[in-house]
PDB file of N, CA, C and O in Angstrom:
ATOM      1  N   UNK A   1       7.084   7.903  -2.859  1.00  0.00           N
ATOM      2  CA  UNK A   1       6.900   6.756  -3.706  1.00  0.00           C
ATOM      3  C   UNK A   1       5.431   6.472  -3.959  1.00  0.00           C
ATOM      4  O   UNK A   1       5.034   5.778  -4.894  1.00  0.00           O
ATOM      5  N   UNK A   2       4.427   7.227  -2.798  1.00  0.00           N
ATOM      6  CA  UNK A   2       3.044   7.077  -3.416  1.00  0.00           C
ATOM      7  C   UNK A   2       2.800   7.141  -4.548  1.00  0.00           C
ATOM      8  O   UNK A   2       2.409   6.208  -5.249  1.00  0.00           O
ATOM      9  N   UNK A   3       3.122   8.943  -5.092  1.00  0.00           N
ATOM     10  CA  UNK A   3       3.149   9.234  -6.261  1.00  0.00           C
ATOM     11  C   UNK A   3       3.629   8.342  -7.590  1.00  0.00           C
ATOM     12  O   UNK A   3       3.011   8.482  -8.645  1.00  0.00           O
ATOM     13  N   UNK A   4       4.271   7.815  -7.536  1.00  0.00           N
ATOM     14  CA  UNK A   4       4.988   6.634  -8.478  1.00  0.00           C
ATOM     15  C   UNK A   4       4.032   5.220  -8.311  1.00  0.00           C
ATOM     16  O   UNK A   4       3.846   4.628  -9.373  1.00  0.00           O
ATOM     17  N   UNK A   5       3.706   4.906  -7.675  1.00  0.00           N
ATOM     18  CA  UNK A   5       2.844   3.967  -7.215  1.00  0.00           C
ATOM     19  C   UNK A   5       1.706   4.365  -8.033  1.00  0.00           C
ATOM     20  O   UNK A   5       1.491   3.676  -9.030  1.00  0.00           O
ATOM     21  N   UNK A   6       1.004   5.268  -7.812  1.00  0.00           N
ATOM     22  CA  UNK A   6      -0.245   5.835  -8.448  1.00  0.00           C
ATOM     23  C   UNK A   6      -0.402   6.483  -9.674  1.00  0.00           C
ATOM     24  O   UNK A   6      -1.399   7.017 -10.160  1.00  0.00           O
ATOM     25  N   UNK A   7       0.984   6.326 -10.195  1.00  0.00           N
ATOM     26  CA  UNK A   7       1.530   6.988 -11.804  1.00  0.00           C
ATOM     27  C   UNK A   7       1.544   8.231 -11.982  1.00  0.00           C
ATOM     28  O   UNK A   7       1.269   8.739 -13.069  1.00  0.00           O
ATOM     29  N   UNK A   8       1.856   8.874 -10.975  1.00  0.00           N
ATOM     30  CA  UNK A   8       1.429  10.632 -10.798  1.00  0.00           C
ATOM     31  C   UNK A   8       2.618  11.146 -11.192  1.00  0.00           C
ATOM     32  O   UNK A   8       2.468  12.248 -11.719  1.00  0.00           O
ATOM     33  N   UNK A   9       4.039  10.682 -11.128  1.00  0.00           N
ATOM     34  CA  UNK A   9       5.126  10.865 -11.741  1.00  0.00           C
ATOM     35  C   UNK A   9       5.135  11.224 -12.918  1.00  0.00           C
ATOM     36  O   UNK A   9       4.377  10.649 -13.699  1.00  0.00           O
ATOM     37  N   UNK A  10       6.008  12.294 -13.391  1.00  0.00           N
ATOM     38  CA  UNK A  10       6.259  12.529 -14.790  1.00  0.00           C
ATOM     39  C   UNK A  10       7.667  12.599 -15.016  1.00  0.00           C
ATOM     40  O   UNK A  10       8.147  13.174 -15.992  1.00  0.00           O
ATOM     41  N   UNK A  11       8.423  11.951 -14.021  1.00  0.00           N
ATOM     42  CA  UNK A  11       9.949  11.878 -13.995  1.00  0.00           C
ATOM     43  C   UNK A  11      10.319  10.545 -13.091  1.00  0.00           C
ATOM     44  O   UNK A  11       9.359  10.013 -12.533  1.00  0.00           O
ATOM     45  N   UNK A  12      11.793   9.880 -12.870  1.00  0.00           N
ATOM     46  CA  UNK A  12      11.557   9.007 -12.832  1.00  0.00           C
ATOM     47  C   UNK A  12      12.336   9.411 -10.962  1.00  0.00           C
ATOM     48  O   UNK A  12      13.177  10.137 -10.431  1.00  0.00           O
ATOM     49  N   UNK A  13      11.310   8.333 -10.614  1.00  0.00           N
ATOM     50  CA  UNK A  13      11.317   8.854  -8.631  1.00  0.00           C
ATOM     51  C   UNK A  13      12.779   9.210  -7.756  1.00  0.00           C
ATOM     52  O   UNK A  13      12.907  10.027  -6.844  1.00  0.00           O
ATOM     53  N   UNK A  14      13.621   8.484  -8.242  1.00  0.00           N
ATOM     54  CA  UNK A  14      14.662   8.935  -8.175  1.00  0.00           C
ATOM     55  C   UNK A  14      15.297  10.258  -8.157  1.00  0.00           C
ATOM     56  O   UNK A  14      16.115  10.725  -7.364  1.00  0.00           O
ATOM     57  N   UNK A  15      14.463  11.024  -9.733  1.00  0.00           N
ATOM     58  CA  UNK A  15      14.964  12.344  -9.975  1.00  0.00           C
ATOM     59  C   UNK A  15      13.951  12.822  -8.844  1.00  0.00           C
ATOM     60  O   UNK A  15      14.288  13.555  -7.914  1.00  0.00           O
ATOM     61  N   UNK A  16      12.603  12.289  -9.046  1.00  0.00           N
ATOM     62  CA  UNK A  16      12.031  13.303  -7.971  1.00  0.00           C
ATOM     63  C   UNK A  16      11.910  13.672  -6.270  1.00  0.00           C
ATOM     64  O   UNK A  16      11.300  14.393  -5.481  1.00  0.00           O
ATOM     65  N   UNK A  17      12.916  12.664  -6.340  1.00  0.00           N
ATOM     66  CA  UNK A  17      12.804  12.658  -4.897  1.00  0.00           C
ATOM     67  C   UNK A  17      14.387  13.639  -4.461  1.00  0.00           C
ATOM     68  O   UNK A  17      14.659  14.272  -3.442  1.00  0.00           O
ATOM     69  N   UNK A  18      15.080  13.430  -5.569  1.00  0.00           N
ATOM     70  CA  UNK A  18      16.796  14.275  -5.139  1.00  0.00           C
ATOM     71  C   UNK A  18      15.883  16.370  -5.434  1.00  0.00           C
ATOM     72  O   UNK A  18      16.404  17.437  -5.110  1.00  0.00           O
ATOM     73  N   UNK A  19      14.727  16.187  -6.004  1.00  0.00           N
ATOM     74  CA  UNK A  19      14.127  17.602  -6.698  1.00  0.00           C
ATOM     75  C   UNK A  19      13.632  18.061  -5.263  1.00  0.00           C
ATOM     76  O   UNK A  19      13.957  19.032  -4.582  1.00  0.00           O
ATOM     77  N   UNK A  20      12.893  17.214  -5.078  1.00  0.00           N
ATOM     78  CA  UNK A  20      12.054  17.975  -3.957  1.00  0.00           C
ATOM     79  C   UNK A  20      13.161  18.231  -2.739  1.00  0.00           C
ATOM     80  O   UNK A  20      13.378  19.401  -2.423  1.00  0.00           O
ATOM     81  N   UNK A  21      14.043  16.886  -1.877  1.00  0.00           N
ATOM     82  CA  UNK A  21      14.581  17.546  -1.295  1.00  0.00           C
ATOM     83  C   UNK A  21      15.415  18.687  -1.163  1.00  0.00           C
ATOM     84  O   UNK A  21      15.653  19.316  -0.132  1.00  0.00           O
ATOM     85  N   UNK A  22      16.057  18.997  -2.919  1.00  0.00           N
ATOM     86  CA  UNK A  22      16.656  20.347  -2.562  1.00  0.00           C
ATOM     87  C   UNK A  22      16.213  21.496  -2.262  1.00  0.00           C
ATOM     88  O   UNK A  22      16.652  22.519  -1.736  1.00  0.00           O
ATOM     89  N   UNK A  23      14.592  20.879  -3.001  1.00  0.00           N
ATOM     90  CA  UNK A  23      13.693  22.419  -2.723  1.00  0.00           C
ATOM     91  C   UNK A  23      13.796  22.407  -1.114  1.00  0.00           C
ATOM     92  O   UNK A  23      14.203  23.373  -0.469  1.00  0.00           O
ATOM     93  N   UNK A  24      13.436  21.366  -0.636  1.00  0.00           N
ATOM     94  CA  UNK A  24      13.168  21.462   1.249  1.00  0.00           C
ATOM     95  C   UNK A  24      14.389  22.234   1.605  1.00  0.00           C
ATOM     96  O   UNK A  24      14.277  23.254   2.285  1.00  0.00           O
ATOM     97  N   UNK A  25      15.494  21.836   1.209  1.00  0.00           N
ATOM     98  CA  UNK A  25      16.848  22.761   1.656  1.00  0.00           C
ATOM     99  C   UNK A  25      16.589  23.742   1.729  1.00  0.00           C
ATOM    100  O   UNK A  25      16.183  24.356   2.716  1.00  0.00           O
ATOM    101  N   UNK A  26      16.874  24.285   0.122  1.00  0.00           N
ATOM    102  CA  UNK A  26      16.473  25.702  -0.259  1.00  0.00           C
ATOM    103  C   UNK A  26      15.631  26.919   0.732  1.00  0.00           C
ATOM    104  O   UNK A  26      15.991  27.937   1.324  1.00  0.00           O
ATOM    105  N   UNK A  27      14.092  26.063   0.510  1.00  0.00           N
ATOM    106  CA  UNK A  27      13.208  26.729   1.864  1.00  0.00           C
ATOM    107  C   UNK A  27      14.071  26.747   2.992  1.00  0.00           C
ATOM    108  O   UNK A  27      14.690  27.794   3.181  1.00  0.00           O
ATOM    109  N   UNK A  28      14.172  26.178   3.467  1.00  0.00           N
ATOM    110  CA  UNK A  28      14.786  25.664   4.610  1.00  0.00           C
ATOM    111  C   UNK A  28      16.211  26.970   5.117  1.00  0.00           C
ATOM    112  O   UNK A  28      16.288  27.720   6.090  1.00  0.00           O
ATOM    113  N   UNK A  29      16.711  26.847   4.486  1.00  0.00           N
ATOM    114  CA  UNK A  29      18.085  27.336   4.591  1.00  0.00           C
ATOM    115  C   UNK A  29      17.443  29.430   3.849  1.00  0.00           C
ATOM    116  O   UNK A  29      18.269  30.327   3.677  1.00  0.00           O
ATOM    117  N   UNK A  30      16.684  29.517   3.721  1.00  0.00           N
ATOM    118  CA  UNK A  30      16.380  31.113   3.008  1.00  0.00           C
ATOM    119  C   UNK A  30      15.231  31.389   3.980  1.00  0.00           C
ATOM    120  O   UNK A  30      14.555  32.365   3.656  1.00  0.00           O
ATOM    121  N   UNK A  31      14.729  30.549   5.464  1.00  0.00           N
ATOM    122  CA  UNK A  31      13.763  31.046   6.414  1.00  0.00           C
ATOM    123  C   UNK A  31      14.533  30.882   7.517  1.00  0.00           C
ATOM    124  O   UNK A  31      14.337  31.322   8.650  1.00  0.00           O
ATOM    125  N   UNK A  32      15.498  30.161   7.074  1.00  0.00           N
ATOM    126  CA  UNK A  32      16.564  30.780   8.209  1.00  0.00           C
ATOM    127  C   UNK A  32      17.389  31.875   8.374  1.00  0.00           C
ATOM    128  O   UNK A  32      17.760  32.494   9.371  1.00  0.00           O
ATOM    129  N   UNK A  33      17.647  32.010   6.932  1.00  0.00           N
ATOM    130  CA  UNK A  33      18.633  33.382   7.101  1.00  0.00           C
ATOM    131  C   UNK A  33      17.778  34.561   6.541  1.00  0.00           C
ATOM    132  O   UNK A  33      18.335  35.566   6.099  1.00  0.00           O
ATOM    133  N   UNK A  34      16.488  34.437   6.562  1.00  0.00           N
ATOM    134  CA  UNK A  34      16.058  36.050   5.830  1.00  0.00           C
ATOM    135  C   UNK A  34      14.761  35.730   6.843  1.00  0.00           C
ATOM    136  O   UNK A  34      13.742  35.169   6.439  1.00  0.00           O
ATOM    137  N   UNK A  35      14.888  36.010   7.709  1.00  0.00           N
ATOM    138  CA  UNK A  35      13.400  36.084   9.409  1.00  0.00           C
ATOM    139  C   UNK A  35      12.510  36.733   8.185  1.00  0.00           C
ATOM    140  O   UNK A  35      11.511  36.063   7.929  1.00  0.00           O
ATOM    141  N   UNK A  36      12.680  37.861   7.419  1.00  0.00           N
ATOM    142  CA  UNK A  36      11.120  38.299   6.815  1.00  0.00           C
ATOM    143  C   UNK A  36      10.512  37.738   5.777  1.00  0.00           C
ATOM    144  O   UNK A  36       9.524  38.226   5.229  1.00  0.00           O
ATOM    145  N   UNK A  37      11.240  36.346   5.341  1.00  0.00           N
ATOM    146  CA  UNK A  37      10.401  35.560   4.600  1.00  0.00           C
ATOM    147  C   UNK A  37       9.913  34.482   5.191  1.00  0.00           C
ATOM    148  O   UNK A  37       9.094  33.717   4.681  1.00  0.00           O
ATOM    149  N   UNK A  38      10.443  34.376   6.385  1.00  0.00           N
ATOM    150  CA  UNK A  38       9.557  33.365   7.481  1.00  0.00           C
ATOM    151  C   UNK A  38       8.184  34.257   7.830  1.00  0.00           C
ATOM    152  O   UNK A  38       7.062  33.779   8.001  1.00  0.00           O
ATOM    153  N   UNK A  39       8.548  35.664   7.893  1.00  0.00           N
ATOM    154  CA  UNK A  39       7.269  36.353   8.784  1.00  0.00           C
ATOM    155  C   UNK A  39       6.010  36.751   7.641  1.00  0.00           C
ATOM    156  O   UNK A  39       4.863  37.023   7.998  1.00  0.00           O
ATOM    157  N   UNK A  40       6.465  36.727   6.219  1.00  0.00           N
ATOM    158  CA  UNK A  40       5.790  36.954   5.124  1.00  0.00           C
ATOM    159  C   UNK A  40       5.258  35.372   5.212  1.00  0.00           C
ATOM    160  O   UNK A  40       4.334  35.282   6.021  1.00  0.00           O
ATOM    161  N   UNK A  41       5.468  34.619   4.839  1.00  0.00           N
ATOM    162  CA  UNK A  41       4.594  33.060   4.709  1.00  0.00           C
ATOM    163  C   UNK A  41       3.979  32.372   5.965  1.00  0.00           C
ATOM    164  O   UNK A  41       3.200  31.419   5.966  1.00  0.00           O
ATOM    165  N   UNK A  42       4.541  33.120   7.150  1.00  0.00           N
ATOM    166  CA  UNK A  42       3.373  33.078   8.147  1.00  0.00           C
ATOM    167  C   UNK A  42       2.305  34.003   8.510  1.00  0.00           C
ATOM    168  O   UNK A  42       1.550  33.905   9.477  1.00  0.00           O
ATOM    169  N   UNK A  43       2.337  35.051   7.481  1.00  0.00           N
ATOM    170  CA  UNK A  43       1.056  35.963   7.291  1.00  0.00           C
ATOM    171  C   UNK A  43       0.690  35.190   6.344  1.00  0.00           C
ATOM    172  O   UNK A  43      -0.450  34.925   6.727  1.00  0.00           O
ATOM    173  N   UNK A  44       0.835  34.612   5.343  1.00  0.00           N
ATOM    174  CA  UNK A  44      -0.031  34.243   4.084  1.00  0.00           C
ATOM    175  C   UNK A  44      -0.782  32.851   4.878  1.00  0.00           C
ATOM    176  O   UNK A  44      -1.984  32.602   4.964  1.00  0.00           O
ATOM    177  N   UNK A  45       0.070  32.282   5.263  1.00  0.00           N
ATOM    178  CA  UNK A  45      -0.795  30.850   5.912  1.00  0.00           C
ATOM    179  C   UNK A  45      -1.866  31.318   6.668  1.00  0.00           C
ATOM    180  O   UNK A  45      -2.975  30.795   6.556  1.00  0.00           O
ATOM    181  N   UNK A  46      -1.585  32.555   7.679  1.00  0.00           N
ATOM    182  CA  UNK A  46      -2.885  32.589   8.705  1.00  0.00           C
ATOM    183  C   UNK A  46      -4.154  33.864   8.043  1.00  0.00           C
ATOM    184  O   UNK A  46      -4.861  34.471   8.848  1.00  0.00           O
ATOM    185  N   UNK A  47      -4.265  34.100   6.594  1.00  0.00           N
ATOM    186  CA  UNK A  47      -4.978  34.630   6.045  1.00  0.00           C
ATOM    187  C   UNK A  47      -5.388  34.126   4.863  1.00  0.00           C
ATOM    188  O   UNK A  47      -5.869  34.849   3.990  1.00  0.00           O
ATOM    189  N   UNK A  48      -5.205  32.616   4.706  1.00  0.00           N
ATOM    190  CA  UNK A  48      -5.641  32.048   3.732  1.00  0.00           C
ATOM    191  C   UNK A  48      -5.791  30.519   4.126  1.00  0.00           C
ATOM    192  O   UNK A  48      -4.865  30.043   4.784  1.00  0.00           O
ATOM    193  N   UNK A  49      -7.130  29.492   3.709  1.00  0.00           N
ATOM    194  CA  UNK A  49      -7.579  28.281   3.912  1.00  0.00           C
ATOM    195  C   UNK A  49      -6.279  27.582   3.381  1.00  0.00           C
ATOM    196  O   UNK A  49      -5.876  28.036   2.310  1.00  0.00           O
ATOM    197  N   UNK A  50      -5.533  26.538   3.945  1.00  0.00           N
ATOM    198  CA  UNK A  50      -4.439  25.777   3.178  1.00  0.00           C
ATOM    199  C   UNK A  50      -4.967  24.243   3.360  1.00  0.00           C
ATOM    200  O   UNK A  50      -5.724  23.639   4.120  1.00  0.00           O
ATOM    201  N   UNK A  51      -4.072  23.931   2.142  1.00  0.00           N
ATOM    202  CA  UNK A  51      -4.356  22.183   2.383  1.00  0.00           C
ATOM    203  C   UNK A  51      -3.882  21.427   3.859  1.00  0.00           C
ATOM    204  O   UNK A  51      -4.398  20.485   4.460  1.00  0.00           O
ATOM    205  N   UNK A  52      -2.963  22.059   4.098  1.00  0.00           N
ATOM    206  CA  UNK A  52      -2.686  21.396   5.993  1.00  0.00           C
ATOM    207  C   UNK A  52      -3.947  21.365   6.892  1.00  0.00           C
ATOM    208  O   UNK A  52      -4.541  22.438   6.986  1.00  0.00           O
ATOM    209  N   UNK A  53      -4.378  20.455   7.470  1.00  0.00           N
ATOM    210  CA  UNK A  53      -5.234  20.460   8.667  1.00  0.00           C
ATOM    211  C   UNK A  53      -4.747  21.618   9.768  1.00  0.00           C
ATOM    212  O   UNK A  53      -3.538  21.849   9.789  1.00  0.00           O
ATOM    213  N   UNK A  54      -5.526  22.290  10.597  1.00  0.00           N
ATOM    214  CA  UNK A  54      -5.783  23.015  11.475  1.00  0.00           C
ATOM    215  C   UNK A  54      -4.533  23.267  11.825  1.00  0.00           C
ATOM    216  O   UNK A  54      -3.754  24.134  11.429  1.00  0.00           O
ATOM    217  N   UNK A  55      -4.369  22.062  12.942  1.00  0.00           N
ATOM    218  CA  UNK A  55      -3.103  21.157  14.043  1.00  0.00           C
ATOM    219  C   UNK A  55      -1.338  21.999  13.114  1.00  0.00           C
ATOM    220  O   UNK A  55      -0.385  22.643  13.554  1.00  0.00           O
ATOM    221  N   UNK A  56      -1.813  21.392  11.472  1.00  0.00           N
ATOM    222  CA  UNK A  56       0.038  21.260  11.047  1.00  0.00           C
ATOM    223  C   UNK A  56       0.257  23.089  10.762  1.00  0.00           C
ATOM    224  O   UNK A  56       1.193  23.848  11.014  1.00  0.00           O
ATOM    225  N   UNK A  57      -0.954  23.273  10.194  1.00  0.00           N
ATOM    226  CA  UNK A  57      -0.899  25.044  10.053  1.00  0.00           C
ATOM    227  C   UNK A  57      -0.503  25.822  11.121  1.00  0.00           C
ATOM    228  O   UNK A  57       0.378  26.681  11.099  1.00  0.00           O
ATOM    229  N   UNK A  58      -1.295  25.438  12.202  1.00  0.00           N
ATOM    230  CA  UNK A  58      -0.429  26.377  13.454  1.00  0.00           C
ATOM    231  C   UNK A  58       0.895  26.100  14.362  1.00  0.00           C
ATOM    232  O   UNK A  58       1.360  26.805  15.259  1.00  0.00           O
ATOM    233  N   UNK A  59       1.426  24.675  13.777  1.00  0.00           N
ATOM    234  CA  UNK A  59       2.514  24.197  13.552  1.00  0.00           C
ATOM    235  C   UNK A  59       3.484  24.887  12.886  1.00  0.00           C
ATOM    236  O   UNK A  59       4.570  25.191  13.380  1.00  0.00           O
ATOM    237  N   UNK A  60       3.208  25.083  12.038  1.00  0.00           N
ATOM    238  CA  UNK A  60       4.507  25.722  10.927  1.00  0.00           C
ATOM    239  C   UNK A  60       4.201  27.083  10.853  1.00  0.00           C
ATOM    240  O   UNK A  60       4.923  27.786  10.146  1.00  0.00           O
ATOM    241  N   UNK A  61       3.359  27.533  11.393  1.00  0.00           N
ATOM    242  CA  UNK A  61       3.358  29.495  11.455  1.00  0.00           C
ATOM    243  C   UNK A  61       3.987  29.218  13.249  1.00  0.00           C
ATOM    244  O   UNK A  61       4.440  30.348  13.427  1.00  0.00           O
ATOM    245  N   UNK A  62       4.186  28.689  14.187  1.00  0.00           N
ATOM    246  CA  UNK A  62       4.577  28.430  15.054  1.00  0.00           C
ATOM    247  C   UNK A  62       5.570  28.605  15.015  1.00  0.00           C
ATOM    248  O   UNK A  62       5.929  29.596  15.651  1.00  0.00           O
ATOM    249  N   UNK A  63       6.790  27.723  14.198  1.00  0.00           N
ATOM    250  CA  UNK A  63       7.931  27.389  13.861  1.00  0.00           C
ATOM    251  C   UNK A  63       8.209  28.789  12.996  1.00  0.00           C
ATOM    252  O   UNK A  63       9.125  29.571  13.249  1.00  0.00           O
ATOM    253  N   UNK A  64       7.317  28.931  12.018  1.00  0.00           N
ATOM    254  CA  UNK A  64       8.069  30.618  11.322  1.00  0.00           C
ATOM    255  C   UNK A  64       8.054  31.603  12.299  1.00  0.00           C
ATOM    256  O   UNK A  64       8.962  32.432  12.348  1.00  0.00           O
ATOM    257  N   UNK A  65       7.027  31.610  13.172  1.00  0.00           N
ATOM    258  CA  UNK A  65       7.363  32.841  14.089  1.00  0.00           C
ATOM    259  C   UNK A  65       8.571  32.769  15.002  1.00  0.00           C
ATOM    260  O   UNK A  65       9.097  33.787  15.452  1.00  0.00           O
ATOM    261  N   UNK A  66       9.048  31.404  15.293  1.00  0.00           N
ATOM    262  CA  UNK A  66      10.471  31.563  16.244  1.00  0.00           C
ATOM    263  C   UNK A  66      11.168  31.416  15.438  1.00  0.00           C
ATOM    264  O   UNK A  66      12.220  31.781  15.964  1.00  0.00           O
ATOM    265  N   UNK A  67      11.494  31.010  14.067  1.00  0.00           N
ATOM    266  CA  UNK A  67      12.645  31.713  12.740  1.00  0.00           C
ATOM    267  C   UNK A  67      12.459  33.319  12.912  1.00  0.00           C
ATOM    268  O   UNK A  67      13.558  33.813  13.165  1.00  0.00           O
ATOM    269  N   UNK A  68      11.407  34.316  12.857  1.00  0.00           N
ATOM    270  CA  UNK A  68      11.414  35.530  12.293  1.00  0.00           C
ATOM    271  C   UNK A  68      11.800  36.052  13.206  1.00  0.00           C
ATOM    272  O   UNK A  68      12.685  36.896  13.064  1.00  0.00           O
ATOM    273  N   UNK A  69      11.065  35.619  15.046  1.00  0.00           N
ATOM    274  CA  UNK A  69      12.207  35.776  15.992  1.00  0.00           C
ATOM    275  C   UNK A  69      13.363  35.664  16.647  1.00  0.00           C
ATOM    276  O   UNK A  69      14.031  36.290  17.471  1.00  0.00           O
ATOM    277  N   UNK A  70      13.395  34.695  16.042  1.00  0.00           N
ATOM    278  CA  UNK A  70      15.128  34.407  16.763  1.00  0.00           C
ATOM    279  C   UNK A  70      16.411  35.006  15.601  1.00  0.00           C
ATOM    280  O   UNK A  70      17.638  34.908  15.593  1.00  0.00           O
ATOM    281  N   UNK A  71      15.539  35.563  14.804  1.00  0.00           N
ATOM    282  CA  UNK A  71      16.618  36.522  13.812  1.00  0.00           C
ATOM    283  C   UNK A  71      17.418  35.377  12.927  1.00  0.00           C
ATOM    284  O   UNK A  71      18.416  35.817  12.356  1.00  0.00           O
ATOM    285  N   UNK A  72      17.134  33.987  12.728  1.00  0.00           N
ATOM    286  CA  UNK A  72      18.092  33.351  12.127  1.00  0.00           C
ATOM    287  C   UNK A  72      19.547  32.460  13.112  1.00  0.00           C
ATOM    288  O   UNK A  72      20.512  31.777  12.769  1.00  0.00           O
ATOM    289  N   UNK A  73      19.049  32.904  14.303  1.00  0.00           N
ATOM    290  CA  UNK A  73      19.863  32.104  15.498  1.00  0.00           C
ATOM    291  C   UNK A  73      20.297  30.761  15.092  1.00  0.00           C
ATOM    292  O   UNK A  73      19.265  30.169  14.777  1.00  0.00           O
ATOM    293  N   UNK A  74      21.257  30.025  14.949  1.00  0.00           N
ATOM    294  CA  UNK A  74      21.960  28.405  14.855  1.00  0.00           C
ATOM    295  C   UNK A  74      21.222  27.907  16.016  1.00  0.00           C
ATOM    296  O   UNK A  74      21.262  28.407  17.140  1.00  0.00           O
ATOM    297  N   UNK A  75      20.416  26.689  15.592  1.00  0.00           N
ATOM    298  CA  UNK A  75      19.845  25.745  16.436  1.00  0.00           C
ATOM    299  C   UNK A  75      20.312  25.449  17.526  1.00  0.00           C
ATOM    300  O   UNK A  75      21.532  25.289  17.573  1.00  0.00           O
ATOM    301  N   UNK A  76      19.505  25.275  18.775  1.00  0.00           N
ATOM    302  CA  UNK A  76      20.107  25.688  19.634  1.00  0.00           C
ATOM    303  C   UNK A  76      20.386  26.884  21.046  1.00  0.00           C
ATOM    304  O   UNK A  76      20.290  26.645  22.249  1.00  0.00           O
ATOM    305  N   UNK A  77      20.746  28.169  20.372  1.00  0.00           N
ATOM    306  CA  UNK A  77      21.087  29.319  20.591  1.00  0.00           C
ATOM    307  C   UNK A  77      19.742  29.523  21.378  1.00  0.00           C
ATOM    308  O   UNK A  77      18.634  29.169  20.976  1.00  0.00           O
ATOM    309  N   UNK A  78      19.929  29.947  22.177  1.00  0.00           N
ATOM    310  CA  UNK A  78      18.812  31.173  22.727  1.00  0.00           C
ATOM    311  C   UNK A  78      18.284  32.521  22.432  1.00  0.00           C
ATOM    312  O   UNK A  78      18.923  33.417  22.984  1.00  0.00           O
ATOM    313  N   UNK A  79      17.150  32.950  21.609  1.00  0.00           N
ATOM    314  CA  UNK A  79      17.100  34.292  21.771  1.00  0.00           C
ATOM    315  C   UNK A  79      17.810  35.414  22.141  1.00  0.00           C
ATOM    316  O   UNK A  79      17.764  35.858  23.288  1.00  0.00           O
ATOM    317  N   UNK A  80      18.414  35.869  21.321  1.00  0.00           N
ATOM    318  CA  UNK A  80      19.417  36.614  22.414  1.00  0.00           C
ATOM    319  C   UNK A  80      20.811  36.822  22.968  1.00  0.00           C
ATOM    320  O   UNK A  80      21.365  37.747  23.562  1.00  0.00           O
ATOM    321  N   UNK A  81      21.221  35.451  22.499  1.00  0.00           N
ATOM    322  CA  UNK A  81      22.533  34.707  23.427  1.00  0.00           C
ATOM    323  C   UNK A  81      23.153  33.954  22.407  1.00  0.00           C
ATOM    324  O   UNK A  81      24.144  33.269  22.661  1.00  0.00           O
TER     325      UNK A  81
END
């Protein structure tokens, strides 16, 4: 709602807010089931400056590396098991 607040919208927040979360799904649900597009966007993050601070970058190449390892495992699951 920042964005709308600050007139940065070019749709009305509503639409953009049902847009983005499907994208989050989307991601979401295609780095779970395909480990080598988790392990491809955690090579691109740690070979390129991103807008995330330090801290959230090695955060989320963190998190892709136990997606690319755990093969797509259901939350939960153990490595393995």
């Amino acid at each position: 709602m920042r964005c709308a607040a600050a007139g940065r919208l070019r749709v009305d927040p509503d639409l953009a807010e049902q847009t983005i979360m499907s994208a989050n799904v989307g991601v979401a649900l295609s780095l779970v089931t395909q480990p080598n597009t988790a392990l491809q966007l955690a090579a691109l993050l740690r070979g390129r400056p991103s807008v995330l601070g330090g801290p959230e970058t090695a955060l989320l190449v963190h998190w892709l590396d136990t997606l690319a390892t755990q093969g797509g495992s259901p939350v939960g699951t153990p490595p393995g098991g």
